[in-house]
C-alpha positions in Angstrom: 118.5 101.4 74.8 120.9 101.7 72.0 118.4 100.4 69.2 115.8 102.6 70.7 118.3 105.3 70.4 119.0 104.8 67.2 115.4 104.6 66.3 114.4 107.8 67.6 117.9 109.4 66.0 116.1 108.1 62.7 112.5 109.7 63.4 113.9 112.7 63.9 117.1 113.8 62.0 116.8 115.1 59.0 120.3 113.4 57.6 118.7 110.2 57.4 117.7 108.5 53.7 114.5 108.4 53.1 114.3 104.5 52.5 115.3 104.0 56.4 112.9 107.1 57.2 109.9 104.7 55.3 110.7 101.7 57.1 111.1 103.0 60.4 107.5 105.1 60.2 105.6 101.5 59.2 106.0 101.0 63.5 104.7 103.7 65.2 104.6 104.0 69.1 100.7 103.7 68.6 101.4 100.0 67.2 103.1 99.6 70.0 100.1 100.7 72.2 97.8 98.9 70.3 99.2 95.5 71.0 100.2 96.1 74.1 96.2 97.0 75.2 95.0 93.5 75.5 97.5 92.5 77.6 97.0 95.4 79.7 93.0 94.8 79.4 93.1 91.3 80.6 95.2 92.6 83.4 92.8 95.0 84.7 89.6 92.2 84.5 91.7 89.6 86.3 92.2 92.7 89.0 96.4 93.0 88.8 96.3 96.2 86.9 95.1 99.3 87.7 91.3 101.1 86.1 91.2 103.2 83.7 91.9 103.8 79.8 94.3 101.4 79.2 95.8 103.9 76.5 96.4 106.6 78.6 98.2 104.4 80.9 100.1 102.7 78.4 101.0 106.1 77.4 102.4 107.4 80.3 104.0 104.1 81.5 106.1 103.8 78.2 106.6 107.6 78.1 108.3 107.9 81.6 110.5 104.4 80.7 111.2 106.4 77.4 112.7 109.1 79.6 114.6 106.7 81.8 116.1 105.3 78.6 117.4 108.7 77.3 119.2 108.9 81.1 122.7 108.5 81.5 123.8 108.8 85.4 127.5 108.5 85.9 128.5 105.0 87.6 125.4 103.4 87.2 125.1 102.0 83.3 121.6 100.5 82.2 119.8 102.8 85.5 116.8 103.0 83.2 116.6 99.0 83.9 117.1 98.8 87.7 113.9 102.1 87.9 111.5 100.2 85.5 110.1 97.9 87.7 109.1 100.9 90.0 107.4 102.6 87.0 105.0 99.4 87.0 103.4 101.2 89.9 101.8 103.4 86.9 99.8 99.9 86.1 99.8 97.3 88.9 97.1 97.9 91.7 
């Protein structure tokens, strides 16, 4: 959560230096998406994910875990973790 954090705090403000600004932007959440389809591809042939464009789902599965992550409910640290496995029903069958 933390480096995520601190990645999107990068992306986004305009205090950070360039140089960090130039690494950061050489991984891009479409990388992330793009190696991430395979797995998701091989998934849906051996019939353990769900049809459909595996972008979009991608997409919308690390969107709604993005929003977990940015989640801070009092008395429970890390809830993003103990919620992710239900967002799996985004992908599984």
């Amino acid at each position: 959560k933390d480096a995520f954090l601190l990645i999107h705090q990068a992306q986004t403000s305009s205090d950070v230096p360039e140089r960090a600004k130039e690494m950061i932007g050489r991984y891009s959440p479409e990388d992330t998406i793009g190696q991430l389809v395979p797995i998701l591809v091989k998934g849906q042939e051996a019939g353990e994910f769900r049809e459909g464009d595996p972008r979009r789902l991608l997409f919308l599965y690390l969107s709604a875990l993005t929003g977990l992550m940015l989640q801070e409910v009092p008395g429970q640290p890390d809830y993003w973790r103990n919620e992710s496995g239900l967002l799996m029903g985004i992908l599984l069958r």
